[in-house]
C-alpha positions in Angstrom: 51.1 20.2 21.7 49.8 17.5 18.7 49.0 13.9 19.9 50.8 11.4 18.8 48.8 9.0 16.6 48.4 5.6 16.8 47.0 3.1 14.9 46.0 0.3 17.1 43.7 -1.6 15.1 43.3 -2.5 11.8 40.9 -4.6 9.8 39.9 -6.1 5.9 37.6 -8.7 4.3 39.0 -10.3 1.2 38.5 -8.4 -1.9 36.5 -9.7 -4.9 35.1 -9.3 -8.3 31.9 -7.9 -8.7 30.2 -10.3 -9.3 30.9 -12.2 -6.1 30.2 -9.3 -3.6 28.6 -8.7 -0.6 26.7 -5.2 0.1 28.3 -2.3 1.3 27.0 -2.4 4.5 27.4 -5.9 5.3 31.5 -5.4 3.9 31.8 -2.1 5.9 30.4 -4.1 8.7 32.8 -7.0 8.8 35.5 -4.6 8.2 35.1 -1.9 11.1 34.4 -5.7 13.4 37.8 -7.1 12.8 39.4 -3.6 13.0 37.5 -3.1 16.5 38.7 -6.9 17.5 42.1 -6.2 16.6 42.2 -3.1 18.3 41.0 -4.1 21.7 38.2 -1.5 21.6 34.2 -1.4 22.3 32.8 0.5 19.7 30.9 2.9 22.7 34.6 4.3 23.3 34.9 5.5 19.6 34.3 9.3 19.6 34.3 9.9 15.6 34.0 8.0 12.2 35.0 9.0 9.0 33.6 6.8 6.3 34.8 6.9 2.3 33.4 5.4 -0.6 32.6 6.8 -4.2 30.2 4.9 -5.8 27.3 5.4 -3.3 24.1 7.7 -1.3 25.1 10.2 0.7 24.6 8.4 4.2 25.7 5.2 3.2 28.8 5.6 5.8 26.0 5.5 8.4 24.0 2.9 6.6 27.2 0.7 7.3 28.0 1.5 11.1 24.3 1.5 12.5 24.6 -2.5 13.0 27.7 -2.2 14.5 26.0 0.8 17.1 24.0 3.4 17.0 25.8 5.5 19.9 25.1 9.0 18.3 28.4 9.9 17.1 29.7 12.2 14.6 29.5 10.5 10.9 31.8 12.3 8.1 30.9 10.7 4.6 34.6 11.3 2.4 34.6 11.0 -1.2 37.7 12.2 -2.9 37.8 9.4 -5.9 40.6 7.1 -5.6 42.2 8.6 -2.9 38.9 8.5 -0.6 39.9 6.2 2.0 43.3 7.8 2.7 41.6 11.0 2.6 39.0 9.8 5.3 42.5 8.3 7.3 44.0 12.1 7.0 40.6 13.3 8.4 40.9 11.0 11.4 44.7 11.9 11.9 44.3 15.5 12.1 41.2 15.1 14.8 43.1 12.7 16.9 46.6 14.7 16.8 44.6 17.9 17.4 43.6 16.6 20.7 39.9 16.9 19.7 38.7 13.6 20.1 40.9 10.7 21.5 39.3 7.6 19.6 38.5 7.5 16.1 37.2 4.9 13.2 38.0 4.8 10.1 36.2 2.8 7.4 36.5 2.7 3.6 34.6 0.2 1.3 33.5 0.3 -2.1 31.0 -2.0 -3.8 31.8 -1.1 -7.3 29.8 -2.6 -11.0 31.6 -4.6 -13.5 33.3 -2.8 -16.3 36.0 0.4 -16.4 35.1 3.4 -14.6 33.1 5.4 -16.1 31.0 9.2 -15.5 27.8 8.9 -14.0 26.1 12.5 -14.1 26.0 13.1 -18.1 23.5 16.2 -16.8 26.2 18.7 -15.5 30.2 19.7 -16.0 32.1 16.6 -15.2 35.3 17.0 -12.6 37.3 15.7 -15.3 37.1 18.3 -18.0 39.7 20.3 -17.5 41.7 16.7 -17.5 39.9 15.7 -20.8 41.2 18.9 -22.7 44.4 18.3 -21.9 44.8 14.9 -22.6 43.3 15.7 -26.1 45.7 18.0 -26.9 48.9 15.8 -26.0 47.5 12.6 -27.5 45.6 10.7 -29.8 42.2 10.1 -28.5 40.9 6.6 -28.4 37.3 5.9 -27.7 37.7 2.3 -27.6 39.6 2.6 -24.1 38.8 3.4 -20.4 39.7 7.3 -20.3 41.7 6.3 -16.9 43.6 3.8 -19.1 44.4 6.6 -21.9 45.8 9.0 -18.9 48.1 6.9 -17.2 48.8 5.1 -20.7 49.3 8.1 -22.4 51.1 9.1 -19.0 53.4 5.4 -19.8 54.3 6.5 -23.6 55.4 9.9 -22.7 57.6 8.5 -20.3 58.7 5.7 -22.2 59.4 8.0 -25.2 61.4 10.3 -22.8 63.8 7.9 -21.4 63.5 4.5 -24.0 61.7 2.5 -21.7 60.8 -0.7 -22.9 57.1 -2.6 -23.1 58.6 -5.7 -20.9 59.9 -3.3 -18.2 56.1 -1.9 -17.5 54.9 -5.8 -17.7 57.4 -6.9 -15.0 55.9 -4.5 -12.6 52.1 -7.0 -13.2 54.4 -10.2 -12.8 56.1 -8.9 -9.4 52.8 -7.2 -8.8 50.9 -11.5 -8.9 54.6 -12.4 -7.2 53.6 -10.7 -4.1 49.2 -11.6 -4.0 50.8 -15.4 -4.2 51.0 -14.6 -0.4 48.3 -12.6 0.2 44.6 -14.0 1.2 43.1 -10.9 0.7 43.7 -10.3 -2.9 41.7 -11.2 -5.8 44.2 -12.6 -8.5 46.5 -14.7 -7.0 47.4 -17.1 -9.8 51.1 -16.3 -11.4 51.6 -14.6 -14.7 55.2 -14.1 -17.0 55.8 -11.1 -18.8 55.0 -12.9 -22.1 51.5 -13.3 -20.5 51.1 -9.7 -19.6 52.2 -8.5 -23.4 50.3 -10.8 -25.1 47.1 -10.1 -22.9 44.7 -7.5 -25.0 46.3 -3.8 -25.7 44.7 -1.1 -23.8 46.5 2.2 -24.7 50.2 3.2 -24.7 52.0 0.6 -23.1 49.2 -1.0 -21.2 47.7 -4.1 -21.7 45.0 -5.4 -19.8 46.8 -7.1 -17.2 48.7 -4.1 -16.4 45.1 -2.5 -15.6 43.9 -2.8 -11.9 39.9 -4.6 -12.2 37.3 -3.1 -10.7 37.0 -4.7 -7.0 34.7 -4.7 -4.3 35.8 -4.9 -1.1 35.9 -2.9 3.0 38.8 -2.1 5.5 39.3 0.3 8.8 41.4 1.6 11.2 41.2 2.6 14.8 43.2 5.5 15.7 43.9 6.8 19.0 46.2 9.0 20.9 48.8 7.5 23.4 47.3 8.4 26.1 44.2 7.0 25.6 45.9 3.8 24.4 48.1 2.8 27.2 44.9 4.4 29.4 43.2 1.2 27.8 46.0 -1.8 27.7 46.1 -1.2 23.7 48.8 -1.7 21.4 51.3 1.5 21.0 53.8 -0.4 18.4 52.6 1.8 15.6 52.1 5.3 14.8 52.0 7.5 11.6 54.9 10.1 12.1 53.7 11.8 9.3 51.5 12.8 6.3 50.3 15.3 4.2 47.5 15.7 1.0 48.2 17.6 -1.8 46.0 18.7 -4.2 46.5 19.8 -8.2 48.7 23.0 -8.9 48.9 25.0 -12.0 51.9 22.5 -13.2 49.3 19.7 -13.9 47.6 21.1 -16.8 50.7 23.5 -18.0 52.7 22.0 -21.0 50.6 19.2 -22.1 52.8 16.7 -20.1 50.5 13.8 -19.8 52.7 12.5 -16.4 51.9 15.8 -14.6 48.0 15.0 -15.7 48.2 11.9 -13.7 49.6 13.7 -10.4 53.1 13.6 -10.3 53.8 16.9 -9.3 50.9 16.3 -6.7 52.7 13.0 -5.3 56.2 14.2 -5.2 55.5 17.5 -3.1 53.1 15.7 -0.5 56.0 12.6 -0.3 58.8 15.7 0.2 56.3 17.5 2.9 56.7 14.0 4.4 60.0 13.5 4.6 60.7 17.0 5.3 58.7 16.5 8.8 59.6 13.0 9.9 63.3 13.2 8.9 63.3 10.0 6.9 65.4 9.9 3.7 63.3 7.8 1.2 66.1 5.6 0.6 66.2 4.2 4.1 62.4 3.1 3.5 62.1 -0.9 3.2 58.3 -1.4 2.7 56.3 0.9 0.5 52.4 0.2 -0.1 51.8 3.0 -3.6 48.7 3.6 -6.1 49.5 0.9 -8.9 46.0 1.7 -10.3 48.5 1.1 -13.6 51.7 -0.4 -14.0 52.9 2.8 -15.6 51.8 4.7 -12.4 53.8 2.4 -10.5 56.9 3.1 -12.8 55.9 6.8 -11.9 55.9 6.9 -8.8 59.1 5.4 -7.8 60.3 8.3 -9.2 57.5 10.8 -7.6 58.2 9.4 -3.7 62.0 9.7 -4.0 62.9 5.7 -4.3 64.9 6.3 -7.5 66.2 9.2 -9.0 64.1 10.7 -12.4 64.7 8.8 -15.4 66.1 5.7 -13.9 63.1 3.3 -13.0 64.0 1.2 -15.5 66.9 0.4 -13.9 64.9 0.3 -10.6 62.7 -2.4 -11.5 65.0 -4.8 -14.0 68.0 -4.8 -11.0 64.8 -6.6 -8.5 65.1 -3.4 -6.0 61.5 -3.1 -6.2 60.8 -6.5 -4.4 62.2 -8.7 -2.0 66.1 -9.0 -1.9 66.3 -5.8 -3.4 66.2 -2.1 -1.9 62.5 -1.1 -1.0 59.5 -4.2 -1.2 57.1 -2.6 -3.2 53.3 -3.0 -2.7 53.9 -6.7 -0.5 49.8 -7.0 -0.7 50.1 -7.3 -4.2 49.0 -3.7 -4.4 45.6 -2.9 -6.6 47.3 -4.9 -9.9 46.5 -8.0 -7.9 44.8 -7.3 -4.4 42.3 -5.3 -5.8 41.3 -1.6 -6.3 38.2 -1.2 -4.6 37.8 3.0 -4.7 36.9 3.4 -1.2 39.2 1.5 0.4 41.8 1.1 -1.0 43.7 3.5 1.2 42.8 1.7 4.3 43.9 -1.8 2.8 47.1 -0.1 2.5 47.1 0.9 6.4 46.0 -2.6 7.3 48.9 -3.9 5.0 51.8 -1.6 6.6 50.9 -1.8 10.1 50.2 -5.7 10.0 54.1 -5.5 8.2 55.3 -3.3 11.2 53.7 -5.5 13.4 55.6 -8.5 11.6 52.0 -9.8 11.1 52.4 -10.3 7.7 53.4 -13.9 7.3 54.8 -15.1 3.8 54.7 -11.7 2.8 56.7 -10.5 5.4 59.7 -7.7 5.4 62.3 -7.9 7.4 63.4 -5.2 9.2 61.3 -2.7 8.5 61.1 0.3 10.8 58.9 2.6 9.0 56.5 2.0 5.9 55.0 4.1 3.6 51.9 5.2 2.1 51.3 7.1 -1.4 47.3 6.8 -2.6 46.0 9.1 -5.2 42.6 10.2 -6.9 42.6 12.0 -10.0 40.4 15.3 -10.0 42.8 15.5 -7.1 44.3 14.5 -4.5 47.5 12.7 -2.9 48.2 11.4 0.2 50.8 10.3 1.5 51.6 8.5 5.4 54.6 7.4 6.8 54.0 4.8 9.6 56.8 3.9 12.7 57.1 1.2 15.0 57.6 3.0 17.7 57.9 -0.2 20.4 
């Protein structure tokens, strides 16, 4: 029978600019400490670590652990783009509800350079070509811009053009996106912005401006899963567990018909979001607290749609009626998401555990939302992959 999964500790240092960071090992180092402190647990009981990062050598998982302990275990380095440190929690998930191992960290940190993303190996075929041929043939080309911002911008146009969406209703999303980092003292930007501010801030591509553009971040978080019996074997805490997730990867659909949205991993997001709901039971309209990829504001427009929160075509609507935040239907991204917290590559999936179990936990102070019962997770890399987790308090 699968173990039941719990997620019993969780940990994160404040993200920050580039130019104010730490190295990856000392961040992946604070990180997996406060995760092991929350958890209850001596790092000589963890059986397994996954570790995820992009931008790094090949052992820099270990690099980041061996001050923490040296106790021989299995190290699995995860890279998987954007997606990486959710893909490194799926890892841990599957080993721990297999009944393979009974303790395992997770750890995700990124210590990224200034600047847009950008290829590093000019020497061989890059992941992305497949994406780039595509996106040339549905749109302009602009080699002025980030070519993440002309996919999801381009991605923002062809939705906009679709349904009549206007350029204020993608810049609310930034100014509810700073609304929610007000409360959050791991986040980078913090300070409060209006919708005039985000249009008149420098044009990007498509809709996007430049405050509708996560920055590159720097930044570490973990987890500490374990099954229940091993938990309550141990005193630890058993009030939250992921009921269920699955990863998707890219179908034929994403580079049939030149739609730009399917580029960006819609069709990726909405079947692993369905294969979640399909196995935990939950209808996405009961959900209360949602942590999603808002790597753009016109990916978090698309995804509303993706995970099920509002029908196709109406997240206008969505987002101008407030049910995107407080007071309204579903709190989306309460950290502040990567708009404002921060969008370091590595981790960004574990912030987003740390966030929903500290809001299941009702650990999550100003930012708090009542009632929630479940929370979920949607984190994507381009190239691809989706993940998505739904989390329960269970008691």
């Amino acid at each position: 029978m699968p173990q039941r999964v719990q997620v019993v500790g969780v940990g994160m240092i404040p993200f920050v600019t580039p130019s104010r960071t730490e190295a990856y090992d000392v961040m992946g180092d604070r990180a997996v400490r406060a995760a092991l402190a929350d958890a209850g647990v001596d790092y000589a009981l963890v059986q397994q670590a996954y570790v995820g990062y992009v931008y790094g050598d090949s052992t820099a998982g270990q690099a980041a652990l061996y001050g923490v302990g040296q106790t021989g275990i299995p190290v699995v380095n995860v890279n998987n783009n954007c997606s990486t440190g959710s893909s490194a929690l799926w890892l841990a998930r599957q080993a721990v509800e297999s009944g393979a191992v009974d303790c395992v960290l997770v750890l995700g940190f990124e210590q990224m350079r200034r600047g847009a993303l950008s290829a590093i190996w000019d020497d061989r075929p890059s992941p992305f070509d497949r994406f780039n041929e595509m996106a040339v043939r549905a749109q302009a080309p602009d080699p002025t811009a980030p070519f993440a911002a002309q996919y999801f911008g381009g991605a923002g146009a062809a939705y906009a053009e679709r349904h009549g969406t206007a350029p204020e209703t993608f810049a609310r999303i930034s100014v509810k996106s700073r609304q929610h980092a007000a409360h959050n003292p791991y986040a980078v930007f913090r300070e409060q912005v209006t919708v005039e501010d985000v249009l008149a801030s420098p044009h990007i591509y498509g809709p996007l401006t430049r405050l509708q553009c996560c920055p590159p971040t720097c930044g570490a978080a973990a987890a500490v899963l374990t099954s229940t019996e091993f938990a309550r074997k141990h005193g630890l805490d058993t009030s939250v567990a992921i009921t269920a997730q699955a990863m998707t990867t890219d179908t034929a659909s994403t580079f049939g018909g030149d739609d730009m949205i399917k580029l960006v991993g819609y069709d990726m997001a909405r079947s692993a979001a369905q294969q979640v709901y399909e196995r935990s039971g939950v209808d996405p309209l009961d959900l209360k607290v949602v942590e999603l990829h808002d790597c753009f504001t016109a990916n978090e427009l698309l995804t509303y749609e993706a995970i099920g929160l509002t029908p196709e075509g109406t997240a206008e609507k969505f987002i101008l009626d407030g049910d995107n935040t407080y007071g309204g239907r579903v709190v989306t991204n309460p950290s502040g998401g990567l708009l404002s917290k921060g969008h370091p590559l590595g981790a960004t999936g574990l912030a987003q555990c740390a966030e929903l179990v500290w809001q299941l936990r009702g650990q999550a102070e100003g930012r708090q939302v009542e009632g929630a019962k479940v929370a979920l997770q949607h984190n994507i890399g381009l190239g691809g992959a989706a993940v998505v987790t739904l989390y329960e308090k269970v008691s």
